[in-house]
C-alpha positions in Angstrom: -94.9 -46.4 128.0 -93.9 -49.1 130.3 -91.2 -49.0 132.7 -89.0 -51.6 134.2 -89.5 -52.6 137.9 -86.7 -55.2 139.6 -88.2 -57.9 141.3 -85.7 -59.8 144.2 -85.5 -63.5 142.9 -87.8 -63.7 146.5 -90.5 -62.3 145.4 -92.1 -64.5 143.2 -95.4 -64.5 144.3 -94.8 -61.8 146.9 -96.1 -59.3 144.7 -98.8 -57.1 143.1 -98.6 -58.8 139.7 -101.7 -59.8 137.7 -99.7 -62.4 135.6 -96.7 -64.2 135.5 -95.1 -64.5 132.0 -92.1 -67.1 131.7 -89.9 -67.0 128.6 -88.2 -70.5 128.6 -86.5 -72.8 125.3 -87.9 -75.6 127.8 -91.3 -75.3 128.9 -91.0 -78.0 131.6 -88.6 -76.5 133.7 -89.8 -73.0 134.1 -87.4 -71.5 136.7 -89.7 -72.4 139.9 -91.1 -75.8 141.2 -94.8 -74.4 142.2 -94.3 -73.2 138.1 -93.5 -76.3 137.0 -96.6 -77.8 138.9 -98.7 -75.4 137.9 -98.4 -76.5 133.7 -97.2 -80.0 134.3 -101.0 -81.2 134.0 -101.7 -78.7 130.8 -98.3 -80.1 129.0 -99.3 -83.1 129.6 -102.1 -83.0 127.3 -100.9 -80.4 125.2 -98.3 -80.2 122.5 -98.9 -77.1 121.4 -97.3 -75.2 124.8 -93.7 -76.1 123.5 -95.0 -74.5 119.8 -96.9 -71.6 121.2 -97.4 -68.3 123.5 -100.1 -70.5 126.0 -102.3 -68.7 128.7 -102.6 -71.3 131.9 -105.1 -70.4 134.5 -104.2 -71.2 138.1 -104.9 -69.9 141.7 -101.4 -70.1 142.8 -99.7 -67.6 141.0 -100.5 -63.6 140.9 -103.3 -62.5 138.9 -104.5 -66.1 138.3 -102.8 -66.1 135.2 -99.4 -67.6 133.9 -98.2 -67.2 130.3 -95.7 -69.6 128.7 -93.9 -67.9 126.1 -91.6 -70.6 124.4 -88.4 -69.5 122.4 -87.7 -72.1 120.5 -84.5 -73.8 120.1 -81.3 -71.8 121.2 -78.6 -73.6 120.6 -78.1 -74.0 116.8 -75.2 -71.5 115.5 -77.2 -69.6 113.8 -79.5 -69.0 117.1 -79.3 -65.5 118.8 -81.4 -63.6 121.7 -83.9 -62.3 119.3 -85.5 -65.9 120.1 -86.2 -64.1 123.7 -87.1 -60.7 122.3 -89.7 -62.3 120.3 -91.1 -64.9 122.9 -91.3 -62.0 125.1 -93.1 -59.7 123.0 -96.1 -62.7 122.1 -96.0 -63.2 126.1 -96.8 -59.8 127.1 -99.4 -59.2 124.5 -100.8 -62.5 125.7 -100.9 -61.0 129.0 -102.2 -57.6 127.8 -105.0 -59.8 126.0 -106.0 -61.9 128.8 -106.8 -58.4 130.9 -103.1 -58.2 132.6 -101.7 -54.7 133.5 -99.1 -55.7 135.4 -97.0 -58.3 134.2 -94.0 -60.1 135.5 -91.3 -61.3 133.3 -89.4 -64.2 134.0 -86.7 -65.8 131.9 -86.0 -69.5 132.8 -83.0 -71.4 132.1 -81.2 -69.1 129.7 -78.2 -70.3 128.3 -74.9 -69.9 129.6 -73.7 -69.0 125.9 -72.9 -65.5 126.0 -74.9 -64.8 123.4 -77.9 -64.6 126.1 -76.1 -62.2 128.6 -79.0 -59.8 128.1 -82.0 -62.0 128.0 -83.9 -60.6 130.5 -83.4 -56.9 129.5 -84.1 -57.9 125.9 -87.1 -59.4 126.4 -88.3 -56.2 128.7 -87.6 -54.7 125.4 -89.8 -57.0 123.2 -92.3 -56.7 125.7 -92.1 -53.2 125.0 -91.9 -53.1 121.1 -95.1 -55.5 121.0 -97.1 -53.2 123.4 -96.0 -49.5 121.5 -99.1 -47.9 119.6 -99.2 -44.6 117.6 -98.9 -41.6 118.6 -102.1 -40.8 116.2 -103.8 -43.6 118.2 -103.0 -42.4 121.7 -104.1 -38.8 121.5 -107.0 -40.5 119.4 -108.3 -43.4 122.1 -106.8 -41.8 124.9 -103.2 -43.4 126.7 -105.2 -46.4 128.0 -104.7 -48.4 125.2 -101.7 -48.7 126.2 -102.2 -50.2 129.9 -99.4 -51.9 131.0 -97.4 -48.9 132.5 -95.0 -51.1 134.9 -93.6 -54.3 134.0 -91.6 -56.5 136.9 -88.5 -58.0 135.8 -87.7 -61.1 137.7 -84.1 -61.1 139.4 -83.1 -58.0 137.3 -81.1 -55.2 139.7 -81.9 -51.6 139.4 -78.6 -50.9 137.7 -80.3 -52.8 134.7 -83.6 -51.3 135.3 -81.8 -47.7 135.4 -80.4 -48.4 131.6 -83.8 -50.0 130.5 -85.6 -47.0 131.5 -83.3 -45.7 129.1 -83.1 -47.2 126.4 -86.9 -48.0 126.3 -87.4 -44.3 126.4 -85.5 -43.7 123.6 -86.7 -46.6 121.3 -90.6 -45.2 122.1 -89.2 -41.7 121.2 -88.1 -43.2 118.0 -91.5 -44.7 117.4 -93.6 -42.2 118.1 -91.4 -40.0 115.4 -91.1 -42.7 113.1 -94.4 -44.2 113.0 -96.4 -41.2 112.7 -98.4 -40.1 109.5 -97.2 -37.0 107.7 -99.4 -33.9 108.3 -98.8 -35.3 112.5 -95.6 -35.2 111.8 -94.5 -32.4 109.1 -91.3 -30.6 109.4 -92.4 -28.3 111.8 -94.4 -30.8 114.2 -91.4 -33.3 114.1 -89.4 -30.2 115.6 -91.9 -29.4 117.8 -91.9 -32.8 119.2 -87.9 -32.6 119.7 -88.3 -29.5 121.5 -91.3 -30.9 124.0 -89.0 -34.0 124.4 -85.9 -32.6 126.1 -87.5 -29.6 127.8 -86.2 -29.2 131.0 -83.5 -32.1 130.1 -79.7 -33.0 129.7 -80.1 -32.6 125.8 -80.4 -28.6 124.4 -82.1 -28.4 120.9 -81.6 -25.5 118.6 -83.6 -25.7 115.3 -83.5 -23.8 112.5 -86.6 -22.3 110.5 -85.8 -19.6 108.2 -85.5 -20.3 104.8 -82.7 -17.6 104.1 -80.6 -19.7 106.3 -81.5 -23.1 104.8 -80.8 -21.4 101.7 -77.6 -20.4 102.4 -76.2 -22.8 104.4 -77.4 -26.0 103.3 -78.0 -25.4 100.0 -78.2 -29.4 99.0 -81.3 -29.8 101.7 -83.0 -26.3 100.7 -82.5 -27.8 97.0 -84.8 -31.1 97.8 -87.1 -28.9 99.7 -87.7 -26.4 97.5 -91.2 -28.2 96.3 -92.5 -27.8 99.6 -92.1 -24.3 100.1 -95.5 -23.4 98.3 -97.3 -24.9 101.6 -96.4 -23.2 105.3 -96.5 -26.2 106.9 -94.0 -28.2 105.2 -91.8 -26.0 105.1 -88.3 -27.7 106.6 -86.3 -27.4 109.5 -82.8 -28.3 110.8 -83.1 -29.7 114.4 -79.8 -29.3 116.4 -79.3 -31.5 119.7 -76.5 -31.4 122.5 -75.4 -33.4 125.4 -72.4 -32.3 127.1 -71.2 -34.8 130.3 -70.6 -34.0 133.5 -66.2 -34.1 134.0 -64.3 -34.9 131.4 -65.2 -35.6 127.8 -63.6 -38.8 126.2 -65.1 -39.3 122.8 -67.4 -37.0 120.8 -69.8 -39.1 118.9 -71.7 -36.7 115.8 -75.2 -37.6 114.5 -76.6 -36.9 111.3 -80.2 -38.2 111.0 -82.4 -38.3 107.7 -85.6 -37.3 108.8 -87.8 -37.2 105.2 -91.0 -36.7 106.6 -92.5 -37.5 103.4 -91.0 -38.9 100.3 -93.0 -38.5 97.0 -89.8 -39.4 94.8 -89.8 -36.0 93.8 -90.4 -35.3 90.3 -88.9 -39.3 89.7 -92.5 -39.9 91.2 -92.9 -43.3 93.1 -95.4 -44.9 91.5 -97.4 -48.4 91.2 -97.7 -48.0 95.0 -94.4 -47.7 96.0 -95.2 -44.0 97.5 -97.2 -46.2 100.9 -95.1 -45.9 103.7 -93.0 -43.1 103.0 -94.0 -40.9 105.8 -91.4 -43.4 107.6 -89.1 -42.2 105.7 -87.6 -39.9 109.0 -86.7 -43.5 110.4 -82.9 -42.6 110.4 -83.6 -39.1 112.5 -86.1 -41.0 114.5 -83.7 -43.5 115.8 -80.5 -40.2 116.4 -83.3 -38.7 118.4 -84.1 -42.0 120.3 -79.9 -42.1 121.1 -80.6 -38.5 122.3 -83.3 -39.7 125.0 -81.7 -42.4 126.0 -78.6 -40.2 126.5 -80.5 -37.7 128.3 -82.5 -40.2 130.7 -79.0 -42.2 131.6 -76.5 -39.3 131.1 -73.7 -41.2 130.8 -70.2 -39.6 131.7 -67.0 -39.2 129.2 -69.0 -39.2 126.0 -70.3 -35.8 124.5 -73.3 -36.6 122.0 -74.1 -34.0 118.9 -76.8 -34.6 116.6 -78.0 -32.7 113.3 -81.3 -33.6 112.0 -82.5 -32.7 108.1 -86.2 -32.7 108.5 -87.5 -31.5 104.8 -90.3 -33.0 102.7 -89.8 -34.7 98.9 -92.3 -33.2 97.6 -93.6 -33.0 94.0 -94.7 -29.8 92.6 -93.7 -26.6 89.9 -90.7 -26.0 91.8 -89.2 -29.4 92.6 -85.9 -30.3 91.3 -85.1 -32.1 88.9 -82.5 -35.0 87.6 -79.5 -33.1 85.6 -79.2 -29.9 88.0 -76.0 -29.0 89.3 -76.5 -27.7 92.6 -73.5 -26.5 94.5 -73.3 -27.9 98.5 -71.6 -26.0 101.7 -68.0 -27.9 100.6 -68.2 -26.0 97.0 -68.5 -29.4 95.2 -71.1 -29.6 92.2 -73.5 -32.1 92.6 -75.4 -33.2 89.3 -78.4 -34.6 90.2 -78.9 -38.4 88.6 -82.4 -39.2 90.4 -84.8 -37.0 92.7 -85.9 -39.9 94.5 -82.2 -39.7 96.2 -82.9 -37.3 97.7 -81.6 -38.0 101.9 -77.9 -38.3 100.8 -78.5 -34.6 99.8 -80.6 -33.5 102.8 -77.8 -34.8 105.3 -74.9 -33.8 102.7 -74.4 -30.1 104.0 -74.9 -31.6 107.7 -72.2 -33.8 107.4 -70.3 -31.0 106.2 -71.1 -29.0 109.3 -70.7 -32.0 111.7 -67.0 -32.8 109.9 -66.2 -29.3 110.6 -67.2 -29.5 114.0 -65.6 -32.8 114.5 -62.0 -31.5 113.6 -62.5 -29.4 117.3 -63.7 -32.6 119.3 -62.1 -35.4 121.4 -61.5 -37.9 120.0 -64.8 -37.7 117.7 -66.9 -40.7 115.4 -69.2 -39.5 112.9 -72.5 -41.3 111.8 -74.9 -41.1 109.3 -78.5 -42.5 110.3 -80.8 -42.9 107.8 -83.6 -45.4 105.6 -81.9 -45.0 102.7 -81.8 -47.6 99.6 -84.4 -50.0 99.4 -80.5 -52.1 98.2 -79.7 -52.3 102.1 -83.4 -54.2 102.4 -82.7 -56.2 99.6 -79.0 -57.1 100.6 -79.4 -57.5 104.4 -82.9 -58.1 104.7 -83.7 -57.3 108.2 -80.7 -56.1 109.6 -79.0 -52.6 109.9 -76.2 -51.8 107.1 -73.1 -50.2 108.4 -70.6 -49.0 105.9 -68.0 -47.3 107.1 -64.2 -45.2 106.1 -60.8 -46.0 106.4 -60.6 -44.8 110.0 -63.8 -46.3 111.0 -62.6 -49.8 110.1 -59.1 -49.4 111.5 -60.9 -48.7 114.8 -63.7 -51.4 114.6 -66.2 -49.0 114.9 -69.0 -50.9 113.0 -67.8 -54.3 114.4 -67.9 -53.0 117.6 -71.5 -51.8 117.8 -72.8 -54.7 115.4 -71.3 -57.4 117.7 -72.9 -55.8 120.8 -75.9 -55.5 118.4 -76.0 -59.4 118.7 -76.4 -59.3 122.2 -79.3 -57.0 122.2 -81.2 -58.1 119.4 -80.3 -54.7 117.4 -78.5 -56.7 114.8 -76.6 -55.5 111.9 -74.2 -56.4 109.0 -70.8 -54.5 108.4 -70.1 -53.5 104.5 -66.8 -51.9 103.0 -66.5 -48.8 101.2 -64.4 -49.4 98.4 -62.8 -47.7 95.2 -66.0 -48.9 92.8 -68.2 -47.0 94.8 -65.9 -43.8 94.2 -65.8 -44.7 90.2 -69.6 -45.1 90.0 -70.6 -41.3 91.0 -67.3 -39.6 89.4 -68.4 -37.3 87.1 -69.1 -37.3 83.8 -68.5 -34.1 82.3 -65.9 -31.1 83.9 -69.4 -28.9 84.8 -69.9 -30.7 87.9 -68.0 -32.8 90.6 -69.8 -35.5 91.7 -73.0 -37.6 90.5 -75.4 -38.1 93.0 -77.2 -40.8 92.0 -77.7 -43.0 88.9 -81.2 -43.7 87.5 -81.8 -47.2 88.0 -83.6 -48.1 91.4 -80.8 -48.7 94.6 -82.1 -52.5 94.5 -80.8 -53.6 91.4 -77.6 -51.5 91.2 -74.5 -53.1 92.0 -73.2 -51.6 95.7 -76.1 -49.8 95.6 -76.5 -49.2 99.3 -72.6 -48.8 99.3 -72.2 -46.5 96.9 -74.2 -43.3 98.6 -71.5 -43.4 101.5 -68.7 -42.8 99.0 -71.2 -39.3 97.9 -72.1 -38.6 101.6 -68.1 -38.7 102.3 -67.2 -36.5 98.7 -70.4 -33.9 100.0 -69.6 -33.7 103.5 -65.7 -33.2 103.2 -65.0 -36.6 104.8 -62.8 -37.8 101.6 -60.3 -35.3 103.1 -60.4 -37.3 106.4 -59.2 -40.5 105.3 -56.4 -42.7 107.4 -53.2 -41.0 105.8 -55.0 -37.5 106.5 -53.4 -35.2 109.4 -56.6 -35.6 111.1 -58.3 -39.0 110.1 -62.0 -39.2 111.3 -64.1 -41.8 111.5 -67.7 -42.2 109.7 -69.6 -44.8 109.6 -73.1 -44.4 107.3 -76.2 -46.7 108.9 -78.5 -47.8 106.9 -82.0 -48.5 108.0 -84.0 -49.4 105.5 -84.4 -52.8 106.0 -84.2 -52.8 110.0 -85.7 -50.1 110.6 -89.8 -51.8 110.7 -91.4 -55.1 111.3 -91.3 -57.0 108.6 -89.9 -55.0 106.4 -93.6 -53.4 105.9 -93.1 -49.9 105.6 -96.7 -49.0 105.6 -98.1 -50.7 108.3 -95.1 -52.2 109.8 -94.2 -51.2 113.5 -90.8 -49.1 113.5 -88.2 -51.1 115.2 -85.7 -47.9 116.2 -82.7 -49.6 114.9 -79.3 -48.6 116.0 -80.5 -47.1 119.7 -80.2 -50.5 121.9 -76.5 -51.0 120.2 -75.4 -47.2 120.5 -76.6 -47.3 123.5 -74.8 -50.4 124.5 -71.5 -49.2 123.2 -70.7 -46.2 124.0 -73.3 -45.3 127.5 -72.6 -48.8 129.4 
């Protein structure tokens, strides 16, 4: 992992940097006049520096070795600071290439649009995203395959640094859970690694293993794990995290993360390929537990942080579930099962449930739902988170609020409505049960289909109770990840972005 390092604006070349890496929209004024002489001769004779990350050899800057890192153009509307994340993240591994292990970031001439406030702290994070490998691959090679442990930050103060340590902490946290193949990371691993994480921290974790108390009190999550049970080491587990501030708390914020460490489709088996990739699945608990360590390594004051993980297995076997069950969740409502391959509303049903319940004790407390959940949020959004929240989330600006800060550090997302179609799609259909969980038709070519699941998660977890002319509205707010929540939207090979921690993080611990 790599760690921010501030770097007084005189210190340019005082310094133990082995490459200086300038991210610029204009590559001939690059922040410095010795810079600007240095590549004046190579852009002189090159077009391609304005075009492309360019290594420049020179003996007056550290390391011998300066990387221009071109953003392209910034000021078109449509423009935003992921044009620095992304500059940043071919510089570094430009750096890393040519031998550096120390680099030095540099933004030059940013512009004074506020939409590049953060700049220089999102590119540290590019940087940071380009250089993360596997977990499988570090305890395979060894960590030095990930050299660059320190990366200077030009003119940044330590304040910044302080909240970059953070936050890049939790987004590799997120990674490593994320990205990591399913037997590495089976139920009982993925808790293990949780419990390693914040030992000795600012976060406490509980988790829960035995099967009588799955069975009992999440009935909905026990339901979709019930295939697994015929091998010990998928067997599932409920991971419970707490931060509680120093002083006073001011807002309660409540996680529930989907962390499907595998997802077969269940006995509606994925099939012509579509089963590649879904050991990332456990994106949406991957990012709440990337929240967590950014929370624990900044410890912010005035905000208390609770998070419920569902960390089960989809697997297909004698005993999975199948579509037309009715199984009956923690709130008493009867869920009839429309599709098997829906299966995370119903792992983090009986969680919301116990977060909601939780949340009617709290100050002033939001709810969330985290989670990769319709391949309709990919299709609809393409690569940006998909917030859809309640009635009391949108009369607060809850999603607005983190999705315009989103914007600023290149955690972007689009805000959807919950509305009375999505109620009328999973009423149900007979007076046996009480609500439909799913139809049968894949989330990508259903109308609302990555809407749709909130209105269920809100009916399962007791939220539809909560609404704004409720004696105790509370806000929810369902994030969906599936098309942010990787590179590319390539689930198989694709590096895991952890959506949602950089504008969490932002919102509520800064």
């Amino acid at each position: 992992m790599s760690f921010p390092v501030a770097l007084p604006s005189n210190e340019l070349f005082n310094n133990d940097a082995d490459a200086i890496v300038v991210i610029t929209h204009d590559i001939n004024h690059l922040g410095n006049s010795t810079l600007d002489e240095v590549a004046a001769p190579y852009i002189a004779v090159d077009a391609r520096i304005a075009q492309k990350t360019t290594l420049l050899v020179s003996e007056q800057v550290p390391g011998k070795r300066l990387v221009i890192a071109p953003t392209g153009p910034v000021d078109r509307d449509y423009d935003d600071v992921r044009r620095f994340f992304e500059a940043a993240k071919a510089g570094v591994l430009e750096a890393k290439a040519a031998g550096a292990v120390k680099p030095l970031l540099v933004v030059a001439n940013a512009p004074s649009d506020s939409r590049y406030e953060n700049a220089l702290a999102v590119s540290f994070l590019g940087a940071c995203q380009g250089l993360w490998q596997p977990l499988e691959a570090r305890e395979y090679r060894g960590e030095e395959i990930e050299p660059i442990s320190s990366i200077y930050l030009f003119s940044a103060t330590e304040q910044t640094c302080q909240q970059l340590t953070a936050i890049s902490a939790g987004q590799y946290a997120a990674r490593d859970l994320c990205g990591t193949e399913p037997e590495r990371m089976a139920p009982p691993r993925f808790a293990d690694y949780c419990v390693e994480l914040f030992k000795d921290s600012a976060v406490n974790v509980e988790v829960v293993a035995d099967r009588k108390t799955i069975d009992e009190q999440y009935p909905l999550l026990s339901t979709v794990a019930r295939a697994s049970y015929a091998v010990e080491r998928h067997h599932p587990r409920v991971v419970k995290m707490a931060y509680e501030p120093e002083g006073e708390v001011e807002r309660t914020l409540i996680f529930v993360g989907k962390g499907l460490v595998y997802d077969t489709g269940g006995a509606d088996l994925k099939v012509g390929g579509f089963m590649a990739g879904m050991s990332r699945d456990k994106g949406g608990a991957a990012s709440v537990v990337g929240f967590m360590e950014a929370v624990a390594k900044y410890q912010p004051k005035g905000v208390k942080v609770i998070a419920y993980l569902a960390v089960v297995r989809n697997s297909i076997g004698s005993d999975c579930f199948v579509p037309d069950e009715i199984i009956a969740g923690r709130e008493g409502v009867r869920v009839r099962i429309g599709n098997t391959d829906a299966e995370g509303r119903l792992a983090m049903g009986d969680l919301l449930s116990e977060a909601k319940d939780l949340a009617l004790g709290e100050k002033n407390p939001e709810l969330f739902t985290v989670a990769t959940l319709t391949g309709h949020a990919a299709r609809a959004m393409g690569p940006y988170s998909a917030y859809v929240e309640n009635g009391p989330a949108r009369a607060a600006k809850v999603s607005r609020q983190i999705a315009d800060l989103g914007d600023l550090w290149a955690d972007c997302a689009e805000v959807s409505r919950s509305r009375r179609e999505d109620y009328d799609f999973i009423q149900p259909r007979t007076l046996a049960d009480d609500v439909l969980s799913s139809n049968n038709a894949a989330s990508a070519v259903t109308a609302r289909g990555h809407q749709f699941p909130m209105a269920f998660l809100a009916i399962v977890g007791g939220l539809d109770k909560h609404g704004c002319n409720a004696e105790q509205p509370l806000p929810y707010v369902h994030m969906d990840i599936a098309g942010s929540g990787v590179e590319g939207g390539d689930w198989q090979h694709g590096k895991p972005t952890a959506a949602t921690v950089a504008s969490l993080f932002a919102r509520y611990c800064i």
